[in-house]
C-alpha positions as CSV (number, residue, x, y, z in Angstrom):
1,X,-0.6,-122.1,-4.6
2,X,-1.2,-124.3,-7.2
3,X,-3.4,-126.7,-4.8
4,X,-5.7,-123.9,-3.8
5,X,-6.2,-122.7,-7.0
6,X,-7.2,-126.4,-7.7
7,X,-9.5,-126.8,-4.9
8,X,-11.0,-123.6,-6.1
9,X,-11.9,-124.7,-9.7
10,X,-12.8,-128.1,-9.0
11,X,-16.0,-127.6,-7.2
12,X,-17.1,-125.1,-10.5
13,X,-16.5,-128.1,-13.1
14,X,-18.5,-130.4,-10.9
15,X,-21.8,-129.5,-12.7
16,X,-19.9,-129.5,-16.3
17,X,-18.4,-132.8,-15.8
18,X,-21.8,-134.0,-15.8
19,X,-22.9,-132.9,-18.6
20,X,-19.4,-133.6,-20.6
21,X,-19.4,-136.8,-19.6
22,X,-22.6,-137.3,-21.1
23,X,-21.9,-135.4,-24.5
24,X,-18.4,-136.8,-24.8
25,X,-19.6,-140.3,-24.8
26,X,-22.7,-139.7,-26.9
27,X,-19.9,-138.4,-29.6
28,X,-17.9,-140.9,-28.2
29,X,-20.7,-143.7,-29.1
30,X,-21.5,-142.0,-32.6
31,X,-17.6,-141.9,-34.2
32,X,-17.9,-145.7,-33.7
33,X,-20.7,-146.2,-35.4
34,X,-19.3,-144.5,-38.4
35,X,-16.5,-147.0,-38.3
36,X,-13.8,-145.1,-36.5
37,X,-11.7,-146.7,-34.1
38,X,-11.5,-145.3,-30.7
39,X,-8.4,-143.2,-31.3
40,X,-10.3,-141.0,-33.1
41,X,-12.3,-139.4,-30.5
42,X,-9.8,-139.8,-28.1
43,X,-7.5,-137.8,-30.3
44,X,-9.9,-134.9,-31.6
45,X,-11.5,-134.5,-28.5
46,X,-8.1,-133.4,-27.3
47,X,-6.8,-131.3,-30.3
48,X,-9.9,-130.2,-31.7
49,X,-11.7,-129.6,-28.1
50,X,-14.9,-128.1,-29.6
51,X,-17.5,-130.1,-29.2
52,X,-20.0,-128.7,-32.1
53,X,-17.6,-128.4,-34.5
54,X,-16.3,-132.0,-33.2
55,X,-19.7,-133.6,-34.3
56,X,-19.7,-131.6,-37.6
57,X,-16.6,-133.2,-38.7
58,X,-17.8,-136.7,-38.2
59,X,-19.8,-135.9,-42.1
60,X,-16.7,-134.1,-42.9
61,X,-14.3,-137.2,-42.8
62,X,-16.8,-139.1,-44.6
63,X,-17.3,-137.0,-47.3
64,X,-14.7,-136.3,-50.2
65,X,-11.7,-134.1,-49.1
66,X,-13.0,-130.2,-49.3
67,X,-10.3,-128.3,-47.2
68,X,-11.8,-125.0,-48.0
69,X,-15.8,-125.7,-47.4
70,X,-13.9,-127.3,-43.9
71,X,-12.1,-123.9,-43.2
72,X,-15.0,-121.9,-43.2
73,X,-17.3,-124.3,-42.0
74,X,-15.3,-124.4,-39.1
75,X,-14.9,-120.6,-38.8
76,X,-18.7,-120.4,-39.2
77,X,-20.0,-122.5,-36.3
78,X,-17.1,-121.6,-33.7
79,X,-17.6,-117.9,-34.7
80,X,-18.4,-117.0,-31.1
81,X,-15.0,-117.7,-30.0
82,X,-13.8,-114.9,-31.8
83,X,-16.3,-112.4,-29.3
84,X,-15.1,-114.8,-26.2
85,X,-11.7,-113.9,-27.0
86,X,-12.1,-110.9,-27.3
87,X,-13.4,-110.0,-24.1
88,X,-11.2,-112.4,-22.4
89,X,-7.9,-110.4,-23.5
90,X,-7.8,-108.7,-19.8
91,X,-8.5,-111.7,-17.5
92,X,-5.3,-113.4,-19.8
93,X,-3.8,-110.6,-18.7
94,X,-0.6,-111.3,-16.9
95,X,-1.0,-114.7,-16.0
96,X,2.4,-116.0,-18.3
97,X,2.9,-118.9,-19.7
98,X,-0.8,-120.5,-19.1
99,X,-2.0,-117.7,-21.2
100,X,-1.3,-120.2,-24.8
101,X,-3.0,-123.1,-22.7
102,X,-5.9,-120.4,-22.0
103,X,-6.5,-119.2,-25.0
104,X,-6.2,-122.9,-26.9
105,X,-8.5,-124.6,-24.5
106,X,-11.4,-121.9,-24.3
107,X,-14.6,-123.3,-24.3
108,X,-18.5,-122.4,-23.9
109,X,-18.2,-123.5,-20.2
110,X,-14.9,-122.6,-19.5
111,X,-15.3,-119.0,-20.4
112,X,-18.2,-118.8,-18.5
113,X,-16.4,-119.8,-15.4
114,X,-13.4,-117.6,-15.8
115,X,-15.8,-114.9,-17.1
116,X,-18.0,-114.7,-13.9
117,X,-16.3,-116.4,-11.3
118,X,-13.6,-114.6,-8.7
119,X,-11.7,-116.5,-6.8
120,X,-11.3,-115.9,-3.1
121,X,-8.0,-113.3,-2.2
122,X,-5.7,-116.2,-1.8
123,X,-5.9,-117.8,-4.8
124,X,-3.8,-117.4,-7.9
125,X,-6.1,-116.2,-10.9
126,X,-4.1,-117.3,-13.4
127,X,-3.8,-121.2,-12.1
128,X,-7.6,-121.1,-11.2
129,X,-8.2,-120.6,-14.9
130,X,-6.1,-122.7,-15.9
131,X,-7.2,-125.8,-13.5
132,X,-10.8,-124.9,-14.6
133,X,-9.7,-125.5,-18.4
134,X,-7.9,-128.2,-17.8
135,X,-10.2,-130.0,-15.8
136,X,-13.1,-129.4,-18.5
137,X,-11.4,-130.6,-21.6
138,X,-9.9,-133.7,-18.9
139,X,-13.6,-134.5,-18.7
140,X,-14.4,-133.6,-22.2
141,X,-11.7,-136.0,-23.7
142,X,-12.7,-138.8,-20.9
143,X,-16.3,-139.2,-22.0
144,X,-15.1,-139.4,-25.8
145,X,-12.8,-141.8,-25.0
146,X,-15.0,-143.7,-23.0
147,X,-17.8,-143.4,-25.4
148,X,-15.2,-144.6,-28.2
149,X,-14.5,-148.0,-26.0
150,X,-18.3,-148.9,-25.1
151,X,-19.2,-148.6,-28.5
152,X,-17.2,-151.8,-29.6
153,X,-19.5,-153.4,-26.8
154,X,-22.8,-151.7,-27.0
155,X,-25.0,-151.3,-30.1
156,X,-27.7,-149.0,-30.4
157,X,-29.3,-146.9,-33.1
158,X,-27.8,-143.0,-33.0
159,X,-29.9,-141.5,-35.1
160,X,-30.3,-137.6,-33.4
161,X,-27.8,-138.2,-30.6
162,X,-25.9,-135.1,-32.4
163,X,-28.2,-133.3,-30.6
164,X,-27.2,-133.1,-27.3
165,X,-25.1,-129.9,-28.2
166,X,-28.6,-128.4,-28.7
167,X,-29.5,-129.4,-25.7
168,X,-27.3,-128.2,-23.9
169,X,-26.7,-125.1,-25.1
170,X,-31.0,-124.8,-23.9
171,X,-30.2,-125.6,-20.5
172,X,-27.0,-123.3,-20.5
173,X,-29.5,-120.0,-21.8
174,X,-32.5,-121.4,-19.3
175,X,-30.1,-121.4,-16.3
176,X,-28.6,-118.2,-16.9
177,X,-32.5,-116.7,-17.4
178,X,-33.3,-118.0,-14.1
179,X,-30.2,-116.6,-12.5
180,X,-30.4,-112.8,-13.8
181,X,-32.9,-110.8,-12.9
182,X,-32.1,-108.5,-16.2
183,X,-33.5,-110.4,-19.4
184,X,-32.4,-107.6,-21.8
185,X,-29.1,-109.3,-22.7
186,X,-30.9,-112.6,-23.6
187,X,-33.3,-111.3,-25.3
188,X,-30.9,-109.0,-27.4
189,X,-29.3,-112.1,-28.2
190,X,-32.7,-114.3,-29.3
191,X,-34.2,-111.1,-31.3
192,X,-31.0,-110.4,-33.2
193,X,-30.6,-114.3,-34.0
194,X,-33.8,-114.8,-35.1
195,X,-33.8,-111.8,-37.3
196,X,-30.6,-113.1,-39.3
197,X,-31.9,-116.6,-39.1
198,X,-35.1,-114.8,-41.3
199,X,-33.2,-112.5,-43.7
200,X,-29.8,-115.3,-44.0
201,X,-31.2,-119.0,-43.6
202,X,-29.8,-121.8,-41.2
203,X,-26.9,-122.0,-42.9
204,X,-25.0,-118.7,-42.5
205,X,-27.1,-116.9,-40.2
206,X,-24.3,-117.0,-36.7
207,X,-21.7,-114.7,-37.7
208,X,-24.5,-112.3,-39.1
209,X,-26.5,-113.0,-36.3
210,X,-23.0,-112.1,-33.8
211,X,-22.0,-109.2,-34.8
212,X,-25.4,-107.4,-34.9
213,X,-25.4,-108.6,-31.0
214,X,-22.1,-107.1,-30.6
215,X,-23.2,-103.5,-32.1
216,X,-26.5,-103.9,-30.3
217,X,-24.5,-103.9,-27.0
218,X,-22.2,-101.7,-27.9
219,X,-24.7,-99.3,-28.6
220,X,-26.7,-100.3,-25.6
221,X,-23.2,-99.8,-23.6
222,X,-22.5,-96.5,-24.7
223,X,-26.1,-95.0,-23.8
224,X,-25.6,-96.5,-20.5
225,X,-22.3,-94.8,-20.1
226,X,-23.9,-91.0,-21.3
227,X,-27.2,-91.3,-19.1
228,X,-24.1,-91.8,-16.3
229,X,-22.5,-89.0,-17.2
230,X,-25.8,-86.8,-17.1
């Protein structure tokens, strides 16, 4: 059971291995040139495991000790974990003990997997989630490590490297528009963001900008559900 649900997942993560690789190492890379040993990113890649917030609190260790400005900073940019989780409550559903794993090692990636992905009749769904978070933050805390280890050996100037995250959250929202034909949802999500980026500023415009998209789909859900009804 637990080798077809493996088999299953692996081929999924193939693509996100890529691209974690890539990002872990280019964090990796950039903790070291702060000064920070390799245990560092080997260590927070694997008990943090969010790699936006990860890069945020390389300024944070640098700066003086603010555990409250941390807190919410921390809230603030992994705010759309709260909407994952909340929509992932029925998939976790009966699956036991991998249910704390599940929820802990959530990411961008792995929720989109385990969001849109059914796996074939003979396969467990609980392991096939589970294998598809484990093998994501296995890659995830790889390419920090690695990163960690080349940067005692290679030196090179990472000014902007935090911006892979932007990138590829770009290519995440490009490939998705190219896969549905139905450009409402995206464009929900780019108008409402936009608008609280306007009215609040860069600096505290997600979880305004998140919960408008929730009541704009909830709104847009429930006039779906009347003209069915009609």
């Amino acid at each position: 059971m637990k080798r077809k649900a493996f088999q299953a997942a692996l081929p999924h993560t193939v693509p996100i291995a890529v691209g974690f690789l890539f990002l872990g190492m280019s964090y990796g890379f950039l903790m070291r040139s702060k000064g920070f040993s390799v245990f560092y990113p080997m260590l927070m890649s694997l008990f943090i495991f969010a790699g936006s917030m990860e890069f945020v609190t390389v300024n944070l260790l640098l700066s003086a000790f603010q555990p409250a400005y941390a807190f919410f900073l921390a809230l603030m940019v992994n705010a759309r974990h709260l909407f994952y989780g909340i929509s992932m409550l029925g998939r976790y559903r009966n699956v036991g003990w991998k249910k704390f794993y599940l929820i802990y090692g959530m990411c961008d990636e792995s929720f989109t997997v385990n969001c849109s992905v059914t796996p074939p009749d003979d396969v467990d769904k609980g392991w096939f989630m589970f294998f598809v978070t484990l093998l994501n933050q296995a890659y995830w805390v790889t390419g920090a490590t690695l990163g960690g280890f080349l940067g005692y050996v290679i030196r090179f100037d990472t000014k902007g490297i935090e911006f892979v995250m932007t990138a590829l959250f770009v290519v995440m929202f490009l490939g998705q528009w190219e896969e549905s034909a139905d450009h409402r949802s995206a464009l929900t999500g780019l108008g409402c963001s936009f608008l609280c980026l306007a009215v609040f500023g860069s600096s505290r415009f997600i979880i305004p900008a998140m919960a408008l998209i929730i009541l704009c789909f909830t709104f847009s859900r429930k006039k779906e559900d009347r003209r069915g009804e009609v």
